[in-house]
N, C-alpha and C positions, 0 to 999 in steps of 0.2 A: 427509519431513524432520522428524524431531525435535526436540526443544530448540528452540522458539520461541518468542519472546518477542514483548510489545506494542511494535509501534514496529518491529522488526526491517525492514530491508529486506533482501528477497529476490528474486532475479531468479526471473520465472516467466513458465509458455508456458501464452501464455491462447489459443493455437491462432489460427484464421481468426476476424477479426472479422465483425461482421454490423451492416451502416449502421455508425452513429456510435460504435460498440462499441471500446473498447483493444483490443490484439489482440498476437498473435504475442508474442515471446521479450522481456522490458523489467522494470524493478526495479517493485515494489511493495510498500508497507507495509502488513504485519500492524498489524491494529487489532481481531481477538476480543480478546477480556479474558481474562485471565489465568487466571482459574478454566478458560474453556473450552480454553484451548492445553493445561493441566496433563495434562487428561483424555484428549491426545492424539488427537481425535476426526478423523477424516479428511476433515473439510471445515473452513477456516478463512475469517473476512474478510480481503479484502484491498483497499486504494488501487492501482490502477495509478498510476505515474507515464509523464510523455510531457519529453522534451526540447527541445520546442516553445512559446518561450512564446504565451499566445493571452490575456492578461489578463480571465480568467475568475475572479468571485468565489471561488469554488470551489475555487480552486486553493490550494495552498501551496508556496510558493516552497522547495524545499532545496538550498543548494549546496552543492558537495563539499566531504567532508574526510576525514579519517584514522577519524573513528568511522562514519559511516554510509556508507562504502563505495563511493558513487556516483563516475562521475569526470567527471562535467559536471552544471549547474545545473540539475535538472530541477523538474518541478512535478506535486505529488500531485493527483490527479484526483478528487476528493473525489463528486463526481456519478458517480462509475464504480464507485465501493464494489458490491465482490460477493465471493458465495462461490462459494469455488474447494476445488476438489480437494487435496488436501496434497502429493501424487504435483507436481502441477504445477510445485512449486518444484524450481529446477533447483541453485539454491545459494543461502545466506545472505552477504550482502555487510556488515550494519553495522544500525548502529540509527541512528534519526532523533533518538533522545531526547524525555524529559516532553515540552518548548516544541511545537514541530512534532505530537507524539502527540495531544497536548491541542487544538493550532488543527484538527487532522484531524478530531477527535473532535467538536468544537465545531458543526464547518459539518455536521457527517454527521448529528450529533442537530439540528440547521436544517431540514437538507434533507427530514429523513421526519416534522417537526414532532414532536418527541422535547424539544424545548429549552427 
């Protein structure tokens, strides 16, 4: 899939999980940067999202609307951050926008002590 942007939610097939791992067909947000999407490179980061709340710091709360796409309240999975295949996205649904790109970005440079 071409034409990606930071923040973008796209549904993708992250296959059979393994233990605690996201897994199978579910929306996630692109969060490479922008330089790296330009370049087109065939592997990008991504946030799974889960429609389960489980009130995990980590998370960020998105609910639906008409810009990013989603059609239930789900939660980015910010401890789930990986890179994925570009093949894997299945479709572009919407963006999350700055607000949410930035909380995502915020807890992911936390999490690998980046911050």
């Amino acid at each position: 899939m071409n034409d990606l942007w930071a923040g973008d939610v796209v549904r993708v097939d992250l296959g059979v999980p393994m233990g605690s791992e996201a897994g199978f067909v579910r929306p996630a947000v692109v969060v490479s940067a922008a330089g790296l999407l330009r370049r087109n490179l065939a592997t990008i980061f991504v946030v799974p999202c889960t429609a389960t709340p489980r009130n995990i710091t980590s998370h960020v709360e998105l609910a639906p609307d008409d810009v990013n796409g989603l059609s239930t309240t789900s939660w980015a999975q910010v401890e789930q951050l990986r890179s994925m295949a570009r093949v894997r996205c299945v479709e572009r649904l919407g963006n999350v926008g700055v607000a949410a790109l930035g909380q995502i970005r915020e807890i992911a440079a936390l999490l690998i002590d980046i911050g």
